[in-house]
C-alpha positions as CSV (number, residue, x, y, z in Angstrom):
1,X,129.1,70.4,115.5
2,X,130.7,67.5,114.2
3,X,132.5,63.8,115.3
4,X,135.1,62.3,115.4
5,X,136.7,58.5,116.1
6,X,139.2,56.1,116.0
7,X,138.5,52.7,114.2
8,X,141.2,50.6,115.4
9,X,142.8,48.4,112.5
10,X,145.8,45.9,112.8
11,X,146.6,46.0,109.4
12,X,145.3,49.6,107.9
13,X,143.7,48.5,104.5
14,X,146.0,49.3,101.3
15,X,143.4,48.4,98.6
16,X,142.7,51.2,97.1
17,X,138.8,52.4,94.4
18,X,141.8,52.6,91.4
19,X,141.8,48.8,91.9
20,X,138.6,47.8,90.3
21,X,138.8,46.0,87.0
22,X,137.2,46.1,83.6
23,X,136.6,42.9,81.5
24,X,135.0,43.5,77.9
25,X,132.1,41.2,77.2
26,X,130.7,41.5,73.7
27,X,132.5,44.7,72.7
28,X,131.3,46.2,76.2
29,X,133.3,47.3,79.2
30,X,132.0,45.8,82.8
31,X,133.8,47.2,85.7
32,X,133.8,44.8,89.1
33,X,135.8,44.9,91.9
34,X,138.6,42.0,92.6
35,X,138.2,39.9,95.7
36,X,140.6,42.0,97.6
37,X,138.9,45.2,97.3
38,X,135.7,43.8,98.0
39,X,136.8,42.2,101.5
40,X,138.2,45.8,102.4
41,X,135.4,47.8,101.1
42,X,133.1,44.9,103.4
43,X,135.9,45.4,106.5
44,X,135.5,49.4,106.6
45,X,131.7,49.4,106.0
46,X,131.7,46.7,109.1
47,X,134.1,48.7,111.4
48,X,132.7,52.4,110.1
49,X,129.0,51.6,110.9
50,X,129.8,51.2,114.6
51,X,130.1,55.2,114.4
52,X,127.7,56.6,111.7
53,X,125.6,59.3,113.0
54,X,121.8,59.1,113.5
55,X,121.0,61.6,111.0
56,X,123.2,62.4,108.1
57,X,125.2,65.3,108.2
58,X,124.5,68.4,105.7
59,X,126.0,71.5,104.5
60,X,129.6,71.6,104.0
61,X,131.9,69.6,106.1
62,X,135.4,69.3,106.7
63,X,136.8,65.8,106.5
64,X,140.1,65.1,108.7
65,X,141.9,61.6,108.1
66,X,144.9,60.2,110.0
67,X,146.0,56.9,108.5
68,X,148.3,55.0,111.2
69,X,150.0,52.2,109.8
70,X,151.5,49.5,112.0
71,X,155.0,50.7,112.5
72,X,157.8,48.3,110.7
73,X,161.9,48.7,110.5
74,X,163.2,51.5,112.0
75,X,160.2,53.4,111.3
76,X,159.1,55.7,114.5
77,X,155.8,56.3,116.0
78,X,154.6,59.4,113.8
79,X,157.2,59.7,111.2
80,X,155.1,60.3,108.0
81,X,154.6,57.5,106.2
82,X,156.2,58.1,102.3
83,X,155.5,54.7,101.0
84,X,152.2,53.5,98.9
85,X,149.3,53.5,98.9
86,X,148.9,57.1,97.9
87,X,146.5,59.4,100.5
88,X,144.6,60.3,97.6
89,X,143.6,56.7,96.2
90,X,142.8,55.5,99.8
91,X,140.3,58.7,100.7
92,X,138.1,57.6,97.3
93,X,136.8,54.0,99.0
94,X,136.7,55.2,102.1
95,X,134.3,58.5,101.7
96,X,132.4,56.2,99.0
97,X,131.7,53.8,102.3
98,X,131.1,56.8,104.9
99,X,128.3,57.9,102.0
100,X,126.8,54.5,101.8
101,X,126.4,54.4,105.8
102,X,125.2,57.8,105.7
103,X,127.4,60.2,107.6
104,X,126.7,62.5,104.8
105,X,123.4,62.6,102.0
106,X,126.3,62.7,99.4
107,X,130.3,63.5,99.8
108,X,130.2,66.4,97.1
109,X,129.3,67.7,101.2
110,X,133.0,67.5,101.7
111,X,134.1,70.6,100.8
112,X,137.5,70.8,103.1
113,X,139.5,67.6,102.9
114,X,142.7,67.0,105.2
115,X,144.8,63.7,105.1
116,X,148.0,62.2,106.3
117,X,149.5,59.2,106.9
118,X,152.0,58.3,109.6
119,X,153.8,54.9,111.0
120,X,152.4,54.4,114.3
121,X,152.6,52.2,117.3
122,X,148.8,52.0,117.5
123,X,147.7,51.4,114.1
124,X,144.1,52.4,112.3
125,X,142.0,55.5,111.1
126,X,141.7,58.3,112.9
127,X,138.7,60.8,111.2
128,X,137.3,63.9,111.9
129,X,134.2,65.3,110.9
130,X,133.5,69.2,110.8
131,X,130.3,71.2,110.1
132,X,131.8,74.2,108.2
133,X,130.1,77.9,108.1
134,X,128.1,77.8,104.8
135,X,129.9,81.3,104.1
136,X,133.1,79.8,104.5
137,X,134.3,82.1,107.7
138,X,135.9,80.5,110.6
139,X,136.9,77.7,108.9
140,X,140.6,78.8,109.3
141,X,143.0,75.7,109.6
């Protein structure tokens, strides 16, 4: 059991989590999140709540995200995409978001994570969802 979707994106967000700032006030460190981040943390919670499951998902889950960016140059539909952002630093804001909405009680659910990035004619986020065996069996790639 599981889901998956396609949120549809003309310009694939490249604001990464590892964008937030710290400002020291009085000798103490106050994270915040610039402007930027904030309008694409706002933009995936908006287009990601249009597919959040009833009920949250538990037990361990496999998480599958294709990241199609709008193709550019001589770039061709589903060449890998080598340039920044990193997959890594774009996964952190967006499993923080799909926790928020609920597709999962907590993402330490996640226990199988799988991300690429491609150019692409039709740009956005493609993500899969998995419900894994608890014993870990079956869950071959």
């Amino acid at each position: 059991m599981g889901m998956t979707f396609f949120v549809a994106l003309e310009d694939v967000p490249t604001c990464t989590h590892q964008q937030k700032k710290v400002r020291v006030n009085r000798g103490i460190p106050i994270f915040y999140e610039p402007e930027k981040l904030k309008k694409t943390r706002a933009l995936l919670m908006e287009r990601l709540d249009e597919h959040k499951p009833d009920e949250p998902m538990h037990g361990p889950l496999r998480l599958v995200v294709t990241w199609c960016f709008k193709k550019k140059g001589k770039h061709v539909d589903g060449e890998y995409k080598t340039t920044k952002p990193d997959v890594d630093n774009m996964l952190k804001l967006l499993q923080d978001c799909m926790t928020r909405l609920g597709f999962w009680d907590d993402d330490r659910f996640v226990v199988s994570l799988i991300s690429e990035k491609y150019w692409a004619d039709v740009p956005g986020i493609y993500i899969e969802i998995k419900e894994m065996n608890q014993d870990g069996l079956g869950s071959v790639l």
